[in-house]
N, C-alpha and C positions, 0 to 999 in steps of 0.2 A: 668393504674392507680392502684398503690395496695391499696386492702383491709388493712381495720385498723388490720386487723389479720397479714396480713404478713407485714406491717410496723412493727408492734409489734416485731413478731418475727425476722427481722431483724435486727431491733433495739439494739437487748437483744444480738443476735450474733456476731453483730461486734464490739461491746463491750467486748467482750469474745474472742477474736482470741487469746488466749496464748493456747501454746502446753501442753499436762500434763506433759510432761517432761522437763520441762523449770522451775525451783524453783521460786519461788516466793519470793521477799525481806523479810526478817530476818525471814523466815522459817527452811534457813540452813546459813545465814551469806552471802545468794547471793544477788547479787543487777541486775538489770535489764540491758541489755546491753546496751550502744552504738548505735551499728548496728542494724538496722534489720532484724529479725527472721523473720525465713521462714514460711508460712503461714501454718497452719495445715492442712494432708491433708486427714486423716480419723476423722470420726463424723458431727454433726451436722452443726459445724461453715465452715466445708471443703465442704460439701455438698452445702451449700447456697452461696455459693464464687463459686463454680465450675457452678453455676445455673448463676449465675449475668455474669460471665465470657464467658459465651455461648452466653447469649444474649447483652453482649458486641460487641462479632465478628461480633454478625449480623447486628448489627445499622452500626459498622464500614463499614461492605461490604456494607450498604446501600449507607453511608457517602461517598464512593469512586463512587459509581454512581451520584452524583451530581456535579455538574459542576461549579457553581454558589456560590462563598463562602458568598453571603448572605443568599442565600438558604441551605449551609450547617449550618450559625449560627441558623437561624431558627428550623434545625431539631432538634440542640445540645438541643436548646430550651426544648423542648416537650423531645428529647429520657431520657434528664439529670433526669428524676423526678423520672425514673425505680431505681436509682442508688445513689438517695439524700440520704432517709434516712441512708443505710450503711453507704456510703461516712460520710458522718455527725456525726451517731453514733461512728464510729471508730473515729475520729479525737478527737471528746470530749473525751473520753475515755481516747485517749494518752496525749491530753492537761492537763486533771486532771493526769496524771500520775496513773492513775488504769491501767495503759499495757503497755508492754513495743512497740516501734515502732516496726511493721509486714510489711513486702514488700507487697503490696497492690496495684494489678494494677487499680483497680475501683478506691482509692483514688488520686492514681496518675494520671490516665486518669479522671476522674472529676476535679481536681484543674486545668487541661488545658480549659476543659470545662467551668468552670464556669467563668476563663478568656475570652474565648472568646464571652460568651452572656454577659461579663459585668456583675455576677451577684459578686460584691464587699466583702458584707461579707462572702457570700461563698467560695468562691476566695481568701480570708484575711486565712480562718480560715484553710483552704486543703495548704495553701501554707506555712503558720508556720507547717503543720505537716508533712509535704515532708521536709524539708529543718532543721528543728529539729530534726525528727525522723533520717535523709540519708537515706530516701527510693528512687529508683532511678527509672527515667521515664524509659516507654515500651521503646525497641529499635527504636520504628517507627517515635521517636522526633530526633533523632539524636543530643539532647544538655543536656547538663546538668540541672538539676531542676531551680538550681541557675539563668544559662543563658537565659533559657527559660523563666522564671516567669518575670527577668527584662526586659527582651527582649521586650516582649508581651504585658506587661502592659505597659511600653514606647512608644511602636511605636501605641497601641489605644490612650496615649494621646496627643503623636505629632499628628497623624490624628485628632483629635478634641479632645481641652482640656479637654471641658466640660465631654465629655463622663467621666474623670477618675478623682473624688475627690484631693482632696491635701492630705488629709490624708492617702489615698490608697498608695502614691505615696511616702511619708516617712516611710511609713510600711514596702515597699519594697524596699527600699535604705537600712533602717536599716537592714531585712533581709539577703542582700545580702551584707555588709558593709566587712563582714568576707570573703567571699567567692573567690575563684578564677575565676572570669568570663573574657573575653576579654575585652579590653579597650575599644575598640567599642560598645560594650553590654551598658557598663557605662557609656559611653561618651553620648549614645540615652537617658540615664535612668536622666542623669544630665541635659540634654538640656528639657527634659520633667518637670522636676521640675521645670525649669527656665519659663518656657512657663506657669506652672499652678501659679508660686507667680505673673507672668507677668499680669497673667489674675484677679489675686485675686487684684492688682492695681487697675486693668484699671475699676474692678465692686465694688472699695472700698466704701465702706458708714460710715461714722465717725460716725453715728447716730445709725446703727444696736448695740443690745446687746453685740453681738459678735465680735465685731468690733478689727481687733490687734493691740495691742498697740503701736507697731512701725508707727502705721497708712500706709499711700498708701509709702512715705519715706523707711519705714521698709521691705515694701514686693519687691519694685524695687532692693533696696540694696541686699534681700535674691537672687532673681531676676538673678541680675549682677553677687551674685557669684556664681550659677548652669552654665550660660553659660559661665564663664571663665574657669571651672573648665572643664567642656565640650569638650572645646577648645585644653584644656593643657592635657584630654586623647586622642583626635581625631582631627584635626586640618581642617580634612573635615566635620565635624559632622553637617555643617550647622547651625550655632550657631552665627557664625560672626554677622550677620546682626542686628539677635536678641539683639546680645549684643551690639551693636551700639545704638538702638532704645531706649533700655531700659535704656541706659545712656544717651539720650538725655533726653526722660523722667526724668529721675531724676537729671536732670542740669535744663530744665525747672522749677519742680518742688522749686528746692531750690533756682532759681532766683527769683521767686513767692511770696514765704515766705521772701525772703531780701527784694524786692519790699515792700510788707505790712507792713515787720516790719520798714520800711523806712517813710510810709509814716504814720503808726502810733506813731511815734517818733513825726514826723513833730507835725502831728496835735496837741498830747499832749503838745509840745512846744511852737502853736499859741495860744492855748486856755490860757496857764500859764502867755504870755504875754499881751494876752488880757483880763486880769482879773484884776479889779480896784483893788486899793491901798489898804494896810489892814491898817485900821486906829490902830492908836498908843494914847495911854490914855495922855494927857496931863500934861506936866511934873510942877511936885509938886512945890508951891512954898517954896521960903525961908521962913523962921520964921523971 
């Protein structure tokens, strides 16, 4: 656990990762680049990077001794918190645009992490800053930022929807919208979508505040088209079935609402003809 002192000061440094030789915007008419700058590697900010980066290896060499990937999420757990504040601080830093993106293996080895414990807006906010900045994973992922984040969060939410919000799950469709990832990558990242508006149906509550306007209607529809579109980048993606179900749901659905509107017709109809005569004023005599 760190001290408020060296939260502090890590705080304050990874915030500062620019090199002194790297100008600063409209100081000489430079702008900030692109690509990611290489992390400085004399002073203070280098010092505290090479400190976090040590004790990096050694969680990893722990991580490789366990066998058990719930027991490796568990450790990611507890190791993640040596490596928050940095990770954190740098991200906001580049989000506000006060720095320009720094190849940073702490923040790119944490946005894997905090993937994998599910921790969402940490995970949200490290993976806009890999995938904005082009800072690119350690070698030992062997995929691209891009592949990896849809990858990973797709297949936690095909394993159980619950686990991965709906909005987690447009965050990173949009993220990756631009990106060159495999069709299969996409095709999991589609079928996951289709499975969480699937489920946003099936616990719909017309009554909630938040309730979508499309109603349960609207979310099968969004539904149908995640796994069609699934389908038509991976034709084995496992999606078929899904999408069979969820279009019978919503043929049920709309047989439902013809039904009542059927038989609310009726009824308006019996009550019009069973309602007495509307009396008529008696016509005026002649003069």
């Amino acid at each position: 656990m760190l001290s408020p002192a060296q939260r502090h000061r890590q705080r304050t440094l990874a915030a500062s990762t620019v090199r002194a030789d790297i100008p600063r915007p409209g100081t000489s008419g430079a702008k900030w680049t692109s690509g990611p700058l290489p992390m400085p590697e004399t002073g203070p900010v280098a010092s505290e990077y090479q400190l976090l980066l040590a004790a990096l290896g050694l969680d990893l060499a722990s991580l490789r001794e366990i066998q058990s990937t719930e027991r490796k999420i568990d450790a990611k757990r507890a190791m993640i918190e040596k490596y928050r504040v940095w990770a954190d601080s740098a991200a906001t830093a580049w989000l506000a645009g006060d720095v320009p993106s720094t190849q940073d293996e702490i923040v790119a080895t944490m946005a894997v992490w905090a993937i994998d414990i599910q921790d969402w807006p940490f995970a949200m906010k490290l993976a806009r800053t890999l995938l904005g900045g082009h800072l690119a994973l350690p070698e030992r992922y062997k995929r691209t930022p891009a592949t990896l984040i849809a990858e990973e969060v797709a297949e936690a939410a095909i394993a159980n929807v619950e686990d991965v919000p709906l909005d987690v799950l447009q965050e990173v469709e949009d993220l990756v919208a631009g990106e060159d990832i495999f069709d299969q990558v996409r095709a999991k990242l589609e079928k996951a979508l289709g499975l969480a508006f699937a489920h946003c149906a099936d616990t719909f509550d017309a009554t909630a505040p938040s309730a979508t306007a499309g109603g349960q209607g609207g979310l099968l529809t969004a539904s149908i088209g995640h796994f069609t579109r699934a389908i038509e980048l991976h034709d084995s993606c496992g999606a078929k079935t899904l999408l069979r179900t969820a279009e019978g749901k919503l043929k049920k659905l709309a047989d439902a609402k013809a039904a009542q509107d059927k038989a609310d017709a009726e009824a308006e109809q019996a009550q019009a003809d069973n309602a007495p005569p509307t009396e008529t004023d008696p016509a005026t005599p002649a003069p």
